[in-house]
C-alpha positions as CSV (number, residue, x, y, z in Angstrom):
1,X,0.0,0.0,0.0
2,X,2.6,2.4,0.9
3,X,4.5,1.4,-2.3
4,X,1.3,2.5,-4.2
5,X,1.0,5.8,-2.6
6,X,4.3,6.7,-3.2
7,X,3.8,5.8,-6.7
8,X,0.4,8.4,-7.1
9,X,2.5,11.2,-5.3
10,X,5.2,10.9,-8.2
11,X,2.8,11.5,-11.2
12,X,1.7,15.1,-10.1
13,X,5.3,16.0,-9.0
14,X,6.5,14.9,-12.5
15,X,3.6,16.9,-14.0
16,X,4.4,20.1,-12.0
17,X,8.2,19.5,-13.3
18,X,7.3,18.8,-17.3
19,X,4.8,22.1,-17.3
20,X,7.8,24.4,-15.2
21,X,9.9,23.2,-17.6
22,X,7.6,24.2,-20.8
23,X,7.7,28.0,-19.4
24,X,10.0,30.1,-21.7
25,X,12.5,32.4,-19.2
26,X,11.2,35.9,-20.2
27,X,14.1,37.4,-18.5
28,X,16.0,38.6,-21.6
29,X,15.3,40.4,-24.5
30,X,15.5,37.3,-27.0
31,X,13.5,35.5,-24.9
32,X,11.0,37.8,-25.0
33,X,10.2,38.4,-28.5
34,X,10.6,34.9,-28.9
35,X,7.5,34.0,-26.4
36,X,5.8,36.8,-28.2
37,X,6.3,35.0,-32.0
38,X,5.4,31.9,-30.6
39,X,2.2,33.0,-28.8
40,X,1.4,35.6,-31.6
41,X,2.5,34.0,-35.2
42,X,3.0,30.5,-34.3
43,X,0.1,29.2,-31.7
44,X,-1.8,32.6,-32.5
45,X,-3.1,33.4,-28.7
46,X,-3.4,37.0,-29.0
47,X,-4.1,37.3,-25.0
48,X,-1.2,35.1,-23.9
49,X,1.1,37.8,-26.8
50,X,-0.6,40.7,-25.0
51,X,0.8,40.0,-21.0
52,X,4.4,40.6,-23.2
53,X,3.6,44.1,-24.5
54,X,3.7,47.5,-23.8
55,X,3.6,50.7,-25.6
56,X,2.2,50.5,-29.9
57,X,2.4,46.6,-29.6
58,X,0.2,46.5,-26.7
59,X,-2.2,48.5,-28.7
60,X,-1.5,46.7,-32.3
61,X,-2.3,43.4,-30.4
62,X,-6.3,45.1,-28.9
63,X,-6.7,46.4,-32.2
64,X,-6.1,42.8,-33.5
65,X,-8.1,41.7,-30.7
66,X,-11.2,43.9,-31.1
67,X,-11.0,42.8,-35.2
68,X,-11.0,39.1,-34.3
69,X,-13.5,39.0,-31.9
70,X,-16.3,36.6,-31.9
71,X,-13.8,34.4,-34.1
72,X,-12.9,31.8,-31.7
73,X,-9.9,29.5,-32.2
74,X,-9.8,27.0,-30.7
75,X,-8.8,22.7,-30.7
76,X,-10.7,22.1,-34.0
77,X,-9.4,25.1,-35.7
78,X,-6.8,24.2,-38.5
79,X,-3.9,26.6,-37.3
80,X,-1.2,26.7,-39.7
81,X,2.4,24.9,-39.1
82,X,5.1,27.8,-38.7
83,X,8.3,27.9,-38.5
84,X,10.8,30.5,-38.3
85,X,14.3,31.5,-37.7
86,X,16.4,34.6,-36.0
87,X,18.0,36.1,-39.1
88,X,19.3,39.5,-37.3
89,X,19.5,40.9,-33.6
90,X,20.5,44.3,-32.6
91,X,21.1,44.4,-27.9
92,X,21.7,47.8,-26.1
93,X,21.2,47.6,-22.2
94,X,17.4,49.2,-22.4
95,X,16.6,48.2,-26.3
96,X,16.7,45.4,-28.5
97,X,15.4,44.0,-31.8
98,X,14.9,40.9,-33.6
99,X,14.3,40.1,-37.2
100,X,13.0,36.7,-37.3
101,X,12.0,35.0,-40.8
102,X,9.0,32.5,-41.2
103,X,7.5,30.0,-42.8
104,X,4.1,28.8,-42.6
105,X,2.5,25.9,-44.1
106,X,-1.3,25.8,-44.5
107,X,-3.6,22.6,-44.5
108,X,-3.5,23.1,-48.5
109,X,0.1,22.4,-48.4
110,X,0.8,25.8,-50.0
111,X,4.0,27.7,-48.1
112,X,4.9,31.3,-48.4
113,X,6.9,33.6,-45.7
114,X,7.1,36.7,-43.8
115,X,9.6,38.8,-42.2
116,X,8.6,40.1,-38.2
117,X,10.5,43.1,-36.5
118,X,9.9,42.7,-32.7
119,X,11.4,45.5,-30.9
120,X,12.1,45.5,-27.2
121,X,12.7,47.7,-24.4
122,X,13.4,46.9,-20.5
123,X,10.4,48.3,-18.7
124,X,11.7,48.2,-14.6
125,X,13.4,44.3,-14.3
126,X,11.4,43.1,-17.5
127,X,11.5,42.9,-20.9
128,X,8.7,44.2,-23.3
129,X,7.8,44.3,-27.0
130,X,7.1,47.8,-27.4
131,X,6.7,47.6,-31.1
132,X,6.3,44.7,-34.1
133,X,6.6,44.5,-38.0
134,X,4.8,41.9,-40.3
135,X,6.7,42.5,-44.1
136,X,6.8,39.9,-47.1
């Protein structure tokens, strides 16, 4: 019996460790804007984009917000399959920006890419995206 409980305690510790571990470190700059592509371009959560912005890319993400709503995306939505890469970085102590290039795949198995200019600035002890570009 013992050997049993022991065993039950183990699966939630190893699910608190797996999820801690998932959680990108938003303590940098690159990390940052990172998180925000993922959560913006890649899994397209606009609210989980919007806790890492501040400034025009805190209001580009409500006006894509107020746009979208009553569009819900959820588990059977076909999300595209993206992919992308850091091409360029520019770090200062309070400022930094990325140029990241990506590729996304629809259902259709058409392609095509885009070019995103995330632009950070230390706000306090954090890192924000104060600004973001979409070009071709």
């Amino acid at each position: 019996m013992g050997t049993y409980l022991t065993s039950l305690w183990g699966v939630p510790l190893l699910l608190l460790i797996v999820i801690g571990g998932c959680n990108r470190d938003t303590s940098t700059a690159r990390s940052v804007a990172e998180a925000f592509v993922d959560h913006h371009y890649v899994g397209i959560d606009l609210q989980k984009a919007k806790e890492l912005t501040v400034s025009v890319a805190l209001s580009k993400i409500n006006d894509e917000l107020r746009l979208t709503s009553g569009q819900s995306i959820d588990a059977s939505t076909q999300k595209p399959r993206v992919n992308y890469t850091l091409l360029e970085k520019k770090e200062g102590d309070q400022r930094a920006s990325f140029l990241f290039e990506g590729t996304i795949h629809s259902s259709d198995n058409t392609s095509f890419t885009r070019k995103w200019l995330v632009t950070t600035r230390k706000e306090g002890t954090e890192w924000k995206v104060s600004n973001f570009t979409e070009s071709d």
